[in-house]
C-alpha positions as CSV (number, residue, x, y, z in Angstrom):
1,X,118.9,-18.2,-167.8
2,X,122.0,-16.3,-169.2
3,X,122.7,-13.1,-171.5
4,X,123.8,-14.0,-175.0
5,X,124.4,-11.0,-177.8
6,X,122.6,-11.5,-180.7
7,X,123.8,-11.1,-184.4
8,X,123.3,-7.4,-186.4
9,X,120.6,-9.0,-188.5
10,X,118.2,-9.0,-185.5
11,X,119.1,-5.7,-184.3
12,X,118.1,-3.9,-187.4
13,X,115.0,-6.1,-187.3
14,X,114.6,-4.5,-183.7
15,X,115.3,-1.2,-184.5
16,X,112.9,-1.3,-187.7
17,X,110.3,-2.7,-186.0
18,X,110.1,0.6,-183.4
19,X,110.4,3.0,-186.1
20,X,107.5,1.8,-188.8
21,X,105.0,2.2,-185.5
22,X,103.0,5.0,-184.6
23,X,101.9,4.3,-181.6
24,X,105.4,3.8,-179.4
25,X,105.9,6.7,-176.6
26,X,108.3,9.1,-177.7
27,X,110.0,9.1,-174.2
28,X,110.8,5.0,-174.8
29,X,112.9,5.9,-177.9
30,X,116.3,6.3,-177.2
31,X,117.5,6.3,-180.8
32,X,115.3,9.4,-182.1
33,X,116.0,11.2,-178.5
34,X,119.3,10.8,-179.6
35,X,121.3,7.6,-178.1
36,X,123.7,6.7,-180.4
37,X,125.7,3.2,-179.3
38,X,123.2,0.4,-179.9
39,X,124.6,-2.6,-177.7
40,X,121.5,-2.8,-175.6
41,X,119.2,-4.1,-178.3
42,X,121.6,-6.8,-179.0
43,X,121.6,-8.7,-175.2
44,X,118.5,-11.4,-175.1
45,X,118.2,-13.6,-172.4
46,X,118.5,-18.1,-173.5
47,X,116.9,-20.0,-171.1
48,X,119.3,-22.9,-169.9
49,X,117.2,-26.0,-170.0
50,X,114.6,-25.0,-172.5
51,X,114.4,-23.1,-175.5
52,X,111.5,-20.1,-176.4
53,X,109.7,-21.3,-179.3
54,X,111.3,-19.8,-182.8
55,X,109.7,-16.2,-183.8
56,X,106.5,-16.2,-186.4
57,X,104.9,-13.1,-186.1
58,X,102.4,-14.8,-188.7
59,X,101.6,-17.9,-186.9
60,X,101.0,-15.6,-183.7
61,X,98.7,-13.2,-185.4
62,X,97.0,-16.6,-186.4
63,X,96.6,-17.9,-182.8
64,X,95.4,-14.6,-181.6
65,X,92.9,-14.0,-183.6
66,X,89.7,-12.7,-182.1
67,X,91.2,-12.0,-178.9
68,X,91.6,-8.9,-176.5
69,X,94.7,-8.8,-174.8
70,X,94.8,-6.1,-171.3
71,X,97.7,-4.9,-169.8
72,X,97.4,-3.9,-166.3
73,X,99.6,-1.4,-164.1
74,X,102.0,1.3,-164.3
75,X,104.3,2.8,-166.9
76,X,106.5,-0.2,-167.1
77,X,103.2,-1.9,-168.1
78,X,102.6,0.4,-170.7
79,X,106.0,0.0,-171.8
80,X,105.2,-3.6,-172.6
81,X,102.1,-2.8,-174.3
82,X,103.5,-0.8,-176.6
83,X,106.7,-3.6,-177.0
84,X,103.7,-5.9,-177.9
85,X,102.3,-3.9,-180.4
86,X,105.6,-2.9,-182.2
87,X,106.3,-6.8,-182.6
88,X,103.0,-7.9,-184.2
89,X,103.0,-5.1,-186.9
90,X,105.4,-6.6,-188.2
91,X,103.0,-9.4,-189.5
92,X,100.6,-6.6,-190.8
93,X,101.1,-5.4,-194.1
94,X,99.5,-2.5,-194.4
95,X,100.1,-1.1,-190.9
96,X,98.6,2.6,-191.2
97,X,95.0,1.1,-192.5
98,X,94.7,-2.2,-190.5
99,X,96.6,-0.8,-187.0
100,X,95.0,2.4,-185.4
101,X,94.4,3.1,-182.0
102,X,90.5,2.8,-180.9
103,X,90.2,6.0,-179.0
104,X,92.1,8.1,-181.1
105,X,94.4,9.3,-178.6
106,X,97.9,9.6,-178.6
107,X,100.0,7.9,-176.4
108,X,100.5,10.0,-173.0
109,X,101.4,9.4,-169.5
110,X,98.3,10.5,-167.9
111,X,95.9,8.7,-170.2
112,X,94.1,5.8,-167.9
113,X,93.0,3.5,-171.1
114,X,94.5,3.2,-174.5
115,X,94.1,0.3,-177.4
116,X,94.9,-0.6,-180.1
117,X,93.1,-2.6,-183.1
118,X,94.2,-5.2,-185.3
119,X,91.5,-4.9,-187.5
120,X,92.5,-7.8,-189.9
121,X,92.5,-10.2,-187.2
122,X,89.8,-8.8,-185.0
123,X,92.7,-8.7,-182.1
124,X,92.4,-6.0,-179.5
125,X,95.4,-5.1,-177.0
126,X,94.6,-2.7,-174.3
127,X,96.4,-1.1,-171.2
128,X,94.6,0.7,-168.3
129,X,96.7,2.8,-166.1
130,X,96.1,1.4,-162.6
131,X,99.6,1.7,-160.5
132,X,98.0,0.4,-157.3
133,X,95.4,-2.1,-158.9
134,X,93.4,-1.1,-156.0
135,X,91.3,2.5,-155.7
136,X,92.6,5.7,-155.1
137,X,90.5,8.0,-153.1
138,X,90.0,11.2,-151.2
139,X,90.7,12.2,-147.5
140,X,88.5,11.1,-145.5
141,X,86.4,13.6,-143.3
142,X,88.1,14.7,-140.1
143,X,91.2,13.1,-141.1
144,X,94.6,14.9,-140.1
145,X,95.9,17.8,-142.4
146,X,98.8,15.5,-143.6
147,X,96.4,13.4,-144.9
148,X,95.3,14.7,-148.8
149,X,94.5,11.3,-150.3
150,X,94.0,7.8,-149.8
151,X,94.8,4.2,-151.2
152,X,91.7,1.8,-150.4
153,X,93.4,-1.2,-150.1
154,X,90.0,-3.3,-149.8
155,X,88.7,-2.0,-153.1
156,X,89.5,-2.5,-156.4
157,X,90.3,0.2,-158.9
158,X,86.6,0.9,-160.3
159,X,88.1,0.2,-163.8
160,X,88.8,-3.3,-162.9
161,X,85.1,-3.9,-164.0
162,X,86.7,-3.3,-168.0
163,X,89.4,-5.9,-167.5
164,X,86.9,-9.0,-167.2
165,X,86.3,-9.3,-170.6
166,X,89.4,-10.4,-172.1
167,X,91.7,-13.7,-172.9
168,X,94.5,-12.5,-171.3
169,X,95.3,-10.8,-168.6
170,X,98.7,-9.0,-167.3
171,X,99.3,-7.2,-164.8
172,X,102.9,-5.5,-163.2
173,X,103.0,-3.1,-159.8
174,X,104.8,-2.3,-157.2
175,X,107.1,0.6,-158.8
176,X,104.7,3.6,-157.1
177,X,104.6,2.0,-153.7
178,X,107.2,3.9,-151.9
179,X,107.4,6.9,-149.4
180,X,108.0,9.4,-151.9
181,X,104.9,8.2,-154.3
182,X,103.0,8.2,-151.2
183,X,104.0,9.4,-147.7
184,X,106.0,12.4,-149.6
185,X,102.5,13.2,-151.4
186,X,100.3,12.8,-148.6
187,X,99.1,9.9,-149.8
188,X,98.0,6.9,-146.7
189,X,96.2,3.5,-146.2
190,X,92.5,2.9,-146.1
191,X,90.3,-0.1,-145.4
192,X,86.9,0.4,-144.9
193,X,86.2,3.7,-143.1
194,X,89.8,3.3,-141.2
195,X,92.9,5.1,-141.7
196,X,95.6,2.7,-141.2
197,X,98.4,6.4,-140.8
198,X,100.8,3.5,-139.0
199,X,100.9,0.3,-141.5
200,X,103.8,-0.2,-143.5
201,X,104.1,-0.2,-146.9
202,X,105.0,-3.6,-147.9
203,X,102.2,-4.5,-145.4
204,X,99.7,-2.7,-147.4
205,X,100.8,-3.6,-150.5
206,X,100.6,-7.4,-149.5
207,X,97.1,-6.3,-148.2
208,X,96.3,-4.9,-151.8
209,X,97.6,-8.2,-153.6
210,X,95.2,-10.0,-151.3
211,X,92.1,-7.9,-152.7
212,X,93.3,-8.1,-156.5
213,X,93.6,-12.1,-155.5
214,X,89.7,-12.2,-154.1
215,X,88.9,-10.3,-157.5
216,X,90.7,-12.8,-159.7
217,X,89.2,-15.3,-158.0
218,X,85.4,-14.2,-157.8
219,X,85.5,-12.1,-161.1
220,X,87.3,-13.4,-164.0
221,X,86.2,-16.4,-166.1
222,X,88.7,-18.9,-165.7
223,X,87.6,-21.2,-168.3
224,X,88.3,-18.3,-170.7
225,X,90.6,-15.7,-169.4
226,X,94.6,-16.8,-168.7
227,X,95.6,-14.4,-165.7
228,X,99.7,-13.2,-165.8
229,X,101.6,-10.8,-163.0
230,X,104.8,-9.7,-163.8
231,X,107.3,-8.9,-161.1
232,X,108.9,-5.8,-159.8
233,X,111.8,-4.3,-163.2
234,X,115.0,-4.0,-161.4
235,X,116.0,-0.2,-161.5
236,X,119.5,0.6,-161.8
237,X,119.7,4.5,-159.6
238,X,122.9,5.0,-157.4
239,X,122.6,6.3,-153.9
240,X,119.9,5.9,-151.6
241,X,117.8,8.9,-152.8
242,X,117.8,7.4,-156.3
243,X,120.3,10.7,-156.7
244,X,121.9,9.5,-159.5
245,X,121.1,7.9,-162.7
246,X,124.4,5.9,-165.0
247,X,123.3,3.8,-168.1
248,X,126.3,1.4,-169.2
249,X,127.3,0.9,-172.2
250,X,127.3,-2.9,-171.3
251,X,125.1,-5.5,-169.1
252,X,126.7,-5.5,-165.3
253,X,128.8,-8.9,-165.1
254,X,126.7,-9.1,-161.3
255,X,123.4,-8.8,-160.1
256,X,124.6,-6.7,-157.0
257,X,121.8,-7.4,-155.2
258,X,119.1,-6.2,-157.7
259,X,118.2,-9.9,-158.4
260,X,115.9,-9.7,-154.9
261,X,112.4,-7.5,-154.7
262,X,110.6,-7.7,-151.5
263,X,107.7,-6.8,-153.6
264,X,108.6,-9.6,-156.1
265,X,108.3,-11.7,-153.2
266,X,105.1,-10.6,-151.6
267,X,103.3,-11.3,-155.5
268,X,105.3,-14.5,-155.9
269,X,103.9,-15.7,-152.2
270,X,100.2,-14.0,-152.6
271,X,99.9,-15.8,-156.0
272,X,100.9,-19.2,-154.7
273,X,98.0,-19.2,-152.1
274,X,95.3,-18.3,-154.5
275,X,93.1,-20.8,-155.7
276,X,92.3,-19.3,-159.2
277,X,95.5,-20.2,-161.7
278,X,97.8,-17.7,-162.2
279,X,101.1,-17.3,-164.0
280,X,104.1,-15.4,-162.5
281,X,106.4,-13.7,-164.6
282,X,109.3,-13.2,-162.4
283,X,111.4,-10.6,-164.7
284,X,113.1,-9.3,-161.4
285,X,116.5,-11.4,-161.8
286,X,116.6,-11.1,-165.8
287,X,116.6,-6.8,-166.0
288,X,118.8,-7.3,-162.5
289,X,121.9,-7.0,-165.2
290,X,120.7,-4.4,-167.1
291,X,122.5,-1.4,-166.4
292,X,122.9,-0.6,-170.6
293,X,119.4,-0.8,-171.4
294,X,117.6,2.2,-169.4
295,X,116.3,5.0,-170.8
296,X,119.0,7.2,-168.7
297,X,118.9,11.0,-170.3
298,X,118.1,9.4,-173.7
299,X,114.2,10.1,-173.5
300,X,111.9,13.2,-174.2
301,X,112.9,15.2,-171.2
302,X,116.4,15.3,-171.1
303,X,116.6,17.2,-167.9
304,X,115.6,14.2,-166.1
305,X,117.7,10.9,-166.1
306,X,116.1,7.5,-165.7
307,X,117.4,4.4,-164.5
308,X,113.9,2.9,-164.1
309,X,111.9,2.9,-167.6
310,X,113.6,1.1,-170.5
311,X,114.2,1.9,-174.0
312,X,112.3,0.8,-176.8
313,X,113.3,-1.6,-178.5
314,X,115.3,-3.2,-175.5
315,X,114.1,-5.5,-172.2
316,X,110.4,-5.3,-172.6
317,X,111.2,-7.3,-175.7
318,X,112.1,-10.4,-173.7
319,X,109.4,-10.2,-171.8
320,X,107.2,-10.4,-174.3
321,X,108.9,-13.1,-175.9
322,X,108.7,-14.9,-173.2
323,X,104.5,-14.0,-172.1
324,X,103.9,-15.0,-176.1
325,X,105.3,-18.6,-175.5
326,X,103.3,-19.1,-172.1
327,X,100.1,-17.5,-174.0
328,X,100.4,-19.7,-177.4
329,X,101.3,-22.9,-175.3
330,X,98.6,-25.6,-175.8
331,X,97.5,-25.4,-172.3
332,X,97.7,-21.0,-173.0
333,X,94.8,-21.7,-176.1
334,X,92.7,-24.4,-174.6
């Protein structure tokens, strides 16, 4: 795949079709937080030996009608959902009466479920905050002091039991499992009644991927649910200690390394051993160039730079472009 700009037309389109929805994250939108070049909603990535099927938001709204659509994972994942969202409405006409979000709640961090209904085509598209898929839990008794919580990495987050009912599935993580997420907070490994105080965490998380694989396998209907994993989002934070945070004004010319994930790779090898069919979105070398299109000090907290989370409209875009293709292909509706 390469980076090709596209034309003004298509940014405006982009840049309308964040700012007619009420349901996008005010910490995604650069423009009203304040960014003022727009280059980074122009870069969309052309796939070298095949094209993505033209754009009609119409005929998509069409093919998903009556469907529920769950998104899976951390914030990147809600980033997507609401990318998702933003797109279709532009094949709703009235958009305040026939969009609205089912629990009433506004869009926030913290909030572990949030959906949206197209009521004029019956479509539902949800998002469950689950950064580890599998279930977070207490300290065990007796455990040492530096233990205050645990990951369970043979048990699946009990919302997972609110997923199985859908026709699509996608789900992204990988971004919380690091020592400062976890170590930093206290936070250790857990299968059954063991600590595991010494395991690794790429161990664990490969040991997590292997329980959300059992769960695909013995839980979701495969003749009507199509499962999706999207790989680990290239960050863009220089130094080390992720000390230091500079958005470009243009995509990097190399991947400088950011094209490689170890966690990329543990969900790329875990998926190709499973049995049930799933579809790997491997976004990890696409956002690899991406230095332009983070949210950097452009979102709601200005005191706090961000190379990891994108802006909205910008790379979640693609990815959707890209999910909608595999999802409307005739072997995606069958």
């Amino acid at each position: 795949m390469f980076l090709m700009e596209i034309g003004s037309l298509m940014k405006a389109t982009l840049y309308i079709m964040l700012h007619i929805v009420p349901f996008a994250e005010r910490g995604f939108d650069c423009v009203v937080n304040g960014r003022r070049d727009r280059g980074y909603q122009k870069w969309r990535w052309k796939p070298k030996n095949c094209e993505i099927p033209r754009f009609n938001v119409h005929e998509i709204l069409g093919k998903l009608r009556g469907k529920r659509i769950v998104f899976v994972g951390d914030s990147l994942s809600r980033t997507q959902w609401e990318s998702l969202i933003c797109i279709l409405m532009q094949g709703v006409k009235d958009k305040r009466r026939d969009v609205y979000e089912i629990n009433g709640n506004k869009i926030t961090k913290r909030i572990r479920f949030l959906g949206v209904w197209f009521s004029s085509y019956n479509l539902r598209i949800d998002y469950y905050r689950s950064v580890f898929l599998v279930q977070p839990g207490s300290a065990p008794r007796h455990a040492p002091k530096r233990v205050k919580s645990t990951i369970r990495l043979d048990k699946m987050d009990d919302m997972s039991k609110e997923w199985i009912d859908s026709d699509f599935l996608i789900f992204n993580s990988g971004h919380w499992w690091t020592p400062t997420k976890l170590f930093d907070m206290g936070c250790y490994f857990q299968t059954g009644r063991s600590l595991k105080l010494g395991m690794g965490i790429t161990t664990a998380f490969r040991t997590s991927l292997k329980t959300w694989a059992t769960w695909v396998e013995t839980s979701v209907n495969r003749n009507r649910t199509r499962v999706f994993f999207r790989t680990f989002e290239s960050s863009h934070w220089i130094g080390r200690n992720r000390n230091s945070c500079k958005v470009t004004r243009r995509p990097w010319l190399k991947t400088k390394g950011k094209d490689r994930s170890r966690i990329s790779d543990i969900i790329i090898d875990v998926v190709k051993k499973m049995t049930a069919p799933v579809t790997v979105l491997h976004v990890t070398p696409m956002g690899a160039f991406r230095s332009d299109a983070h949210v950097g000090t452009w979102s709601d907290n200005k005191s706090v730079a961000d190379c990891s989370h994108w802006c909205l409209p910008g790379v979640p875009d693609t990815w959707n472009e890209i999910l909608l293709s595999m999802m409307l292909s005739k072997d995606g509706m069958e």
